[in-house]
C-alpha positions in Angstrom: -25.7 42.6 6.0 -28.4 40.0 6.1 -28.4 40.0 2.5 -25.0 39.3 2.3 -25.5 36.5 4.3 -28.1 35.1 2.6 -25.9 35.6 -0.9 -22.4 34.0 0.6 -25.1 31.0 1.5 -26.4 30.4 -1.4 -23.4 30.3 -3.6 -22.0 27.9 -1.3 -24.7 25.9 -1.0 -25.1 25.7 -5.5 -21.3 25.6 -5.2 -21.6 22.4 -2.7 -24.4 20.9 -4.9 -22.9 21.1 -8.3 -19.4 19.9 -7.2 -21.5 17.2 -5.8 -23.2 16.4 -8.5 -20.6 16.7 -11.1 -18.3 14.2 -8.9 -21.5 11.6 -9.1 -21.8 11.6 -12.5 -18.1 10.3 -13.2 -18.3 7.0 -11.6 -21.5 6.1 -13.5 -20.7 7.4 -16.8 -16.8 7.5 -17.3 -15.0 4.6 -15.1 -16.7 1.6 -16.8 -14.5 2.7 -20.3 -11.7 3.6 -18.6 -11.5 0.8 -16.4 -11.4 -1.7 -19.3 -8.8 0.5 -21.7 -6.3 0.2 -18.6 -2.9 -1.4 -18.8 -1.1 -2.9 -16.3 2.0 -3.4 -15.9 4.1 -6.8 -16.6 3.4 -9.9 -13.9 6.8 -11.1 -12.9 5.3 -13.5 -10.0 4.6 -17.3 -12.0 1.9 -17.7 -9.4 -0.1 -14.7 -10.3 0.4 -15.0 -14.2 -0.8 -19.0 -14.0 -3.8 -18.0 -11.7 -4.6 -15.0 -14.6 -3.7 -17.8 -17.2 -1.5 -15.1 -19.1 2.6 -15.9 -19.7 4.9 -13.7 -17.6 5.7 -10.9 -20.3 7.7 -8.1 -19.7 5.0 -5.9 -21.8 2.1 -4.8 -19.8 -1.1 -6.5 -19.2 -4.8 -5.6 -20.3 -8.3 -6.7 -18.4 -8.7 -8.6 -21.8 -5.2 -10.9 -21.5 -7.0 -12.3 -18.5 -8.6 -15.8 -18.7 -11.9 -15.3 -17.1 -15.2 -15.3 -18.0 -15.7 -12.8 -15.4 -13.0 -10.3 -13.6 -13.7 -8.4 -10.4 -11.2 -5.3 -9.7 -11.0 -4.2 -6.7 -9.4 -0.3 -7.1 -7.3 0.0 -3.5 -4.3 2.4 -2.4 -1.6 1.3 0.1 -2.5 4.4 2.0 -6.6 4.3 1.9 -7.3 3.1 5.9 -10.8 1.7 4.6 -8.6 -0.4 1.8 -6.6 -1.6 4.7 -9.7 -2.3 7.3 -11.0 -4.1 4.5 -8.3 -6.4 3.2 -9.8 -9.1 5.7 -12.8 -8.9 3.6 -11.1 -9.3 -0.2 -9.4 -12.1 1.6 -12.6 -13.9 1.8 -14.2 -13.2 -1.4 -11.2 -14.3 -2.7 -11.7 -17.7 -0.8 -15.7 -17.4 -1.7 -14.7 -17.9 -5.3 -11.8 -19.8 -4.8 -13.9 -22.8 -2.8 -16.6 -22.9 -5.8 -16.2 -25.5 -8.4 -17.9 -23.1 -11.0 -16.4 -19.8 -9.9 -13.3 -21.0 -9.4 -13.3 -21.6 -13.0 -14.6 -18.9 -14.2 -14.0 -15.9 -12.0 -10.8 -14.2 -11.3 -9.9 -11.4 -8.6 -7.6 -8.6 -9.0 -6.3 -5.0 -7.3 -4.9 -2.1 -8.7 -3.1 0.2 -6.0 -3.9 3.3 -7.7 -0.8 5.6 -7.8 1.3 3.1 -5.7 4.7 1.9 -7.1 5.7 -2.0 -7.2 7.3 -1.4 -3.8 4.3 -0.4 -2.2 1.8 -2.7 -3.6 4.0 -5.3 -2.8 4.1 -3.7 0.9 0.7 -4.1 1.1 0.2 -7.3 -0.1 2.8 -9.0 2.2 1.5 -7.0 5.1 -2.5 -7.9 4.8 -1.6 -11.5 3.6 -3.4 -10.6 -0.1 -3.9 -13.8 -2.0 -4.8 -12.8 -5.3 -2.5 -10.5 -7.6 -1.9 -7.1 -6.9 -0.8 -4.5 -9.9 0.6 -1.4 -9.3 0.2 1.6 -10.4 3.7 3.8 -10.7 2.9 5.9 -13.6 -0.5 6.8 -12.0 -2.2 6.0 -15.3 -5.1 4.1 -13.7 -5.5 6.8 -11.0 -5.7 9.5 -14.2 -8.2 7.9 -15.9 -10.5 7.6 -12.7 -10.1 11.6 -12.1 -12.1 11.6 -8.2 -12.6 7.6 -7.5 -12.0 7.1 -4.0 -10.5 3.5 -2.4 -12.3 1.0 -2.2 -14.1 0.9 -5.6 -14.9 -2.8 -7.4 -15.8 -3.1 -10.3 -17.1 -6.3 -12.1 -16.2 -7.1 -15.6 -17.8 -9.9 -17.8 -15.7 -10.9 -20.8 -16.5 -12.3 -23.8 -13.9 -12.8 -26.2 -12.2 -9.6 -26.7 -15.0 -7.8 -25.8 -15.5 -6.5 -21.8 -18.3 -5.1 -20.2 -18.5 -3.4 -16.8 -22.2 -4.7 -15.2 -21.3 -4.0 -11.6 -19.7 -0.8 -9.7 -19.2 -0.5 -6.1 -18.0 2.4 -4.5 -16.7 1.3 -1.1 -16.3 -2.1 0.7 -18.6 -4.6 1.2 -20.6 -6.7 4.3 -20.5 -9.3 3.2 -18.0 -11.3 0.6 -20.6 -14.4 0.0 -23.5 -11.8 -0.4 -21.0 -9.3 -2.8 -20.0 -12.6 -5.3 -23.5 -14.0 -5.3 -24.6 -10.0 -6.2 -22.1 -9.9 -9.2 -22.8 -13.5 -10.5 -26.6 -12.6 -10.7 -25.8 -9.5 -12.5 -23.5 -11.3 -14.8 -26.1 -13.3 -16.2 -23.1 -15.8 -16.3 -23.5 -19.9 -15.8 -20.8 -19.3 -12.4 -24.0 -20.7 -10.2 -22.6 -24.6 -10.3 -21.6 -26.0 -6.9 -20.3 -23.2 -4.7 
């Protein structure tokens, strides 16, 4: 019987550590690519589409169309109560790069509610006050090519021509917004220092 015990333990516990480790290796290794292959759908809002500096189209949207030197993405779901404690938060990052001469320039802030419609990424916009654009997700394509991520993940993008390459991931919110933009221009290696 104690044998049996013993056995049912350990295969749990192997079980528990390989499931664990397997889900760890995706973030690191797989959602960099897939983050910067997804397409988003069309921008219908002229404020959003001149803050992204790409024309209201009804085709969808790439990371690429976006003029920025550097893109932050912050992966949220209408339904995720951290997203929602956090909103505050991207609020002020938002402002952070907003109120900087150089980042303001160069730096541009968006969310994808993965697996949320229009509807409800337009819920959740209107009810946390979001001031940067908001993408859904309706098709679930983003959430499919991030099999496990879990809300709220940010990633950091730098783009150079048509090339982009993810230097920062971030699984889960951050302290502090001033201490999270200073974090991804350092790791940028970008010139977004300037007056901020």
């Amino acid at each position: 019987m104690a044998m049996k015990k013993i056995s049912c333990l350990s295969l749990a516990f192997l079980f528990c550590a390989w499931f664990s480790s397997a889900g760890a290796a995706v973030p690191e290794q797989g959602y960099g690519k897939a983050i910067t292959r997804a397409r988003l759908q069309p921008i219908d809002d002229k404020a959003a589409a001149a803050y992204l500096g790409i024309p209201q189209k009804s085709g969808g949207v790439s990371l690429g169309d976006i003029d920025a030197d550097i893109i932050i993405v912050e992966i949220f779901s209408m339904y995720c109560p951290y997203c929602q404690r956090h909103a505050p938060a991207t609020n002020e990052l938002f402002d952070a790069i907003e109120s900087g001469n150089a980042t303001r320039e160069k730096i541009r802030l968006i969310g994808i509610g993965v697996g949320n419609s229009a509807h409800e990424a337009a819920f959740f916009k209107k009810k946390y006050g979001i001031r940067f654009p908001l993408f859904s997700d309706a098709n679930s394509a983003v959430l499919n090519s991030l099999p496990g991520v879990r809300t709220p993940y940010y990633f950091a993008i730098r783009k150079k021509g048509k090339s982009l390459n993810v230097f920062l991931q971030q699984q889960g919110a951050f302290d502090d917004p001033q201490a999270f933009l200073r974090t991804v221009i350092e790791k940028s290696g970008a010139s977004a220092r300037g007056k901020q």
